[in-house]
C-alpha positions in Angstrom: -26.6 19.5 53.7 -28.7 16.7 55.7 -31.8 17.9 57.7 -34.3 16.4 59.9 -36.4 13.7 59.0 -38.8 15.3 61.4 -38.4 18.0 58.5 -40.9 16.4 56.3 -44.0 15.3 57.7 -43.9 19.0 58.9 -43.7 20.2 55.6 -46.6 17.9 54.9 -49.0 18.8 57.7 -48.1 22.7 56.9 -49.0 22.0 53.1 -52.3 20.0 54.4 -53.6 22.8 56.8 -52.9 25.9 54.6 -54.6 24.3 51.4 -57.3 24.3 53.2 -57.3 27.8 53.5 -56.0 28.5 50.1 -53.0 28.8 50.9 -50.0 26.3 49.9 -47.7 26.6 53.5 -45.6 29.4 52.6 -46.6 30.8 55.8 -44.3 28.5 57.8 -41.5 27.5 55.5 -40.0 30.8 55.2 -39.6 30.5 58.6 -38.7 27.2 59.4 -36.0 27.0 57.1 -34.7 29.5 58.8 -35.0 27.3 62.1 -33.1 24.8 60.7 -30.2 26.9 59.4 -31.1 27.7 55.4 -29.6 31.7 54.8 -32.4 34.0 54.3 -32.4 34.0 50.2 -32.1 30.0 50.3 -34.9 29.5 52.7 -37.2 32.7 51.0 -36.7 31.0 47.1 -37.6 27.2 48.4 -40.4 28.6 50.4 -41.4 29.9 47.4 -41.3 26.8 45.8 -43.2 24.4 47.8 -45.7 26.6 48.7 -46.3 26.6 44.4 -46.2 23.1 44.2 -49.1 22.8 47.2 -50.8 25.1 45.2 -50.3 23.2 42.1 -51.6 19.9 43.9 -54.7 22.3 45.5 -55.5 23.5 42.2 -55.9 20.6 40.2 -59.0 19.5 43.2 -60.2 23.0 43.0 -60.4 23.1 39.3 -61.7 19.5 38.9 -64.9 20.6 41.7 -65.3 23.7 39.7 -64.1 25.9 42.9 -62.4 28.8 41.1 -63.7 31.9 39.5 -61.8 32.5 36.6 -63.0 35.7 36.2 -61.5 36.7 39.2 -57.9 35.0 38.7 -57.1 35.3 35.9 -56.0 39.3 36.1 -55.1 38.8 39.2 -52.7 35.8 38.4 -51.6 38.2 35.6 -51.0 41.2 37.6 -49.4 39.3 40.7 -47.4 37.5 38.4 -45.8 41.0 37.2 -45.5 42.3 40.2 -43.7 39.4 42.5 -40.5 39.5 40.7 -40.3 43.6 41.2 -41.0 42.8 44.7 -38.1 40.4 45.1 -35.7 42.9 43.7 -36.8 45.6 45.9 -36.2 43.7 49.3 -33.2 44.9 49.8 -34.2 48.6 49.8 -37.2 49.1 51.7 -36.7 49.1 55.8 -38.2 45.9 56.4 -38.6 45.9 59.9 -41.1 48.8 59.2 -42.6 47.3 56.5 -43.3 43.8 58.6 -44.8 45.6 61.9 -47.0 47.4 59.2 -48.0 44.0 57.7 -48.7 42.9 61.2 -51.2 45.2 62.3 -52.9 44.6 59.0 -53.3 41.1 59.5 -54.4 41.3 63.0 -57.0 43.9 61.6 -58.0 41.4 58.5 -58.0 38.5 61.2 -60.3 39.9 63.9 -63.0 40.9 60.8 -62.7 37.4 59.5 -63.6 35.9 62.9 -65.9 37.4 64.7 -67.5 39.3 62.0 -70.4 37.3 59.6 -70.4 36.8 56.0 -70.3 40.1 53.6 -74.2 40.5 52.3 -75.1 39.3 48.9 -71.6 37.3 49.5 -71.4 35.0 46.3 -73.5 36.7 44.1 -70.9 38.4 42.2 -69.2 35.2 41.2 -68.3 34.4 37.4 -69.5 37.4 36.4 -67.2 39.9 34.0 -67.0 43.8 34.1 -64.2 46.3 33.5 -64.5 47.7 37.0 -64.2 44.6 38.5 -61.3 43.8 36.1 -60.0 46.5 37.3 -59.9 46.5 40.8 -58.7 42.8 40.7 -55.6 43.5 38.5 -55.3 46.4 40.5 -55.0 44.4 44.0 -53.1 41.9 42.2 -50.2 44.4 41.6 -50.4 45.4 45.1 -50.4 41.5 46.3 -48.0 40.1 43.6 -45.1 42.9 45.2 -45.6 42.3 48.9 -46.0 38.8 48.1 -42.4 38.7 46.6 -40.8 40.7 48.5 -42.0 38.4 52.0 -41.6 34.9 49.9 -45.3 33.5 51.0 -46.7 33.4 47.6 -49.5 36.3 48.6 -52.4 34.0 49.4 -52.7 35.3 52.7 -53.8 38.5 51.0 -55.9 37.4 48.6 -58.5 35.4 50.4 -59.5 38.5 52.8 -59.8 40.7 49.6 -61.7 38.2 47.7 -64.2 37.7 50.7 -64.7 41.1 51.9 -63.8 43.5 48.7 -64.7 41.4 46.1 -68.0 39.4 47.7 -66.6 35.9 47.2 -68.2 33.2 49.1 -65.3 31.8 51.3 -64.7 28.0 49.7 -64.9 29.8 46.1 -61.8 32.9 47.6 -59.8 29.6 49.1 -59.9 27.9 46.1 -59.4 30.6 43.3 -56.6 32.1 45.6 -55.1 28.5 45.5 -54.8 29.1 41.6 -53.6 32.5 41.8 -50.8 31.5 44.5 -49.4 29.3 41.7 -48.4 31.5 40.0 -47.3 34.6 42.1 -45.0 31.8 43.8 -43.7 30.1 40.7 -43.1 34.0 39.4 -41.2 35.1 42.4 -39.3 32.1 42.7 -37.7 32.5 39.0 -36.9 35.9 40.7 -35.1 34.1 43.2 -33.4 31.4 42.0 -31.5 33.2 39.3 -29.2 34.3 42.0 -29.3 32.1 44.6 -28.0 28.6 45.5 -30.5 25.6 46.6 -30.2 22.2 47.7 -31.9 20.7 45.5 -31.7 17.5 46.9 -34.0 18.3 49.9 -36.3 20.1 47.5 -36.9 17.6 45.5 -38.1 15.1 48.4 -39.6 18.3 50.3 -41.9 19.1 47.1 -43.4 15.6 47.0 -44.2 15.8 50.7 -45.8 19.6 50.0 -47.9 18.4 46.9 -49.6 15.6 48.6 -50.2 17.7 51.4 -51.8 20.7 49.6 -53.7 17.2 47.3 -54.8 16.2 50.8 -56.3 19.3 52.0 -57.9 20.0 48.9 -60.0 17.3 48.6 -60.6 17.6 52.4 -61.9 21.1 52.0 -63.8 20.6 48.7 -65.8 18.0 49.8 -66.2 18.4 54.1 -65.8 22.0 55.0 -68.2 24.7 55.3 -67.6 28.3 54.1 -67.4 29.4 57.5 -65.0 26.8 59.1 -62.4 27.8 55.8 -63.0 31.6 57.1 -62.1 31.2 61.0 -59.3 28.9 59.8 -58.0 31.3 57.9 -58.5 33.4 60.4 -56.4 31.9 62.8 -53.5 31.5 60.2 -53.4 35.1 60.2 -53.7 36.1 63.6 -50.3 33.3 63.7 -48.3 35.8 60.9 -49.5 38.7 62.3 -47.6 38.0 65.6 -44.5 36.4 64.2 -44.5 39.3 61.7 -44.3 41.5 64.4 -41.9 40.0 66.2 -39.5 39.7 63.2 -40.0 43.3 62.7 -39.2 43.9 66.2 -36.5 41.7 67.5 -34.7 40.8 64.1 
């Protein structure tokens, strides 16, 4: 199937924005290739996909600047990584217009805090630092992230970074760029959900994930090096305050 050249530079400035933020684009693929006339499992599984590989890109900056807190992703990577694929099965038995005007009000909720409301006190101080609570409680949320996450095909970063800034204490820059590292992995995990039963074109995937990668590349390096902790929160902000109304409205009218 042939699509858009107009296609691509969208995926790229999707990719470039939402690294930014943490997040690898998954946000808006889902729903563009639904635009452009993927079925639901096709455009879900290579939403999945590219919004890993902008991760990947994100990553590899965030990692290099020493951006993420390992202690942080790495039981949430393994938790969210369990629970994506359960997620995935389980979409076709939960009401999901419910479960998406649920979502919405959530992220509207998540979205006003982040925007008008100022950084969480002693924010950062808690950084690379190990305990079993806070073990814990991250593989915990991870669980909880990893499922709705694979059941929506956006990878889960849009949960994370909220959680990490106002449950967890992370600085903002630090929750963009470890949720960056734990998106890889929820996406990758719930895309091998996926993909074991449905068909792609692999063709436009494989040109769409080099425009995706050098996106999330770009606006990795952009936010590691140029963007303060509070610009990445009210952009973030506004990316959820985007889902939160076309979740709505999917739960709604669809």
């Amino acid at each position: 199937m042939e699509y858009a050249l107009w296609l691509y530079p969208l995926i790229f400035v999707s990719s470039f924005v939402l690294s930014m933020a943490g997040l690898g684009g998954g946000l808006i693929f889902a729903p563009l290739f639904l635009l452009v006339g993927f079925a639901q499992s096709s455009a879900v599984a290579s939403s999945l996909l590219l919004n890993a590989l902008a991760a990947t890109t994100a990553s590899y900056v965030y990692i290099r600047k020493r951006m993420v807190d390992f202690s942080l992703s790495i039981p949430l990577v393994i938790s969210s990584g369990l629970a994506a694929p359960i997620g995935a099965m389980c979409t076709r038995w939960v009401d999901e217009g419910v479960f998406l005007c649920v979502m919405s009000v959530v992220l509207f909720l998540a979205a006003v805090r982040m925007m008008f409301v100022g950084g969480v006190a002693g924010q950062g101080t808690r950084a690379h630092v190990w305990s079993l609570a806070r073990v814990l409680q991250a593989s915990f949320l991870g669980l909880v992230i990893g499922f709705m996450a694979g059941m929506l095909g956006i990878g889960g970063g849009v949960f994370v970074v909220p959680l990490l800034i106002y449950m967890l204490q992370v600085n903002p820059r630090t929750a963009a760029a470890t949720t960056a590292f734990i998106v890889c992995f929820s996406s990758y995990a719930g895309f091998a959900t996926h993909v074991a039963v449905t068909p792609l074109d692999w063709k436009f995937l494989v040109l769409a994930g080099i425009f995706s990668s050098a996106g999330g590349l770009a606006g990795s390096r952009l936010m590691s090096s140029r963007l303060s902790g509070a610009f990445v929160r009210k952009l973030f902000a506004l990316v959820l305050f985007f889902l939160s109304l076309h979740l709505m409205y999917q739960g709604v009218f669809t």
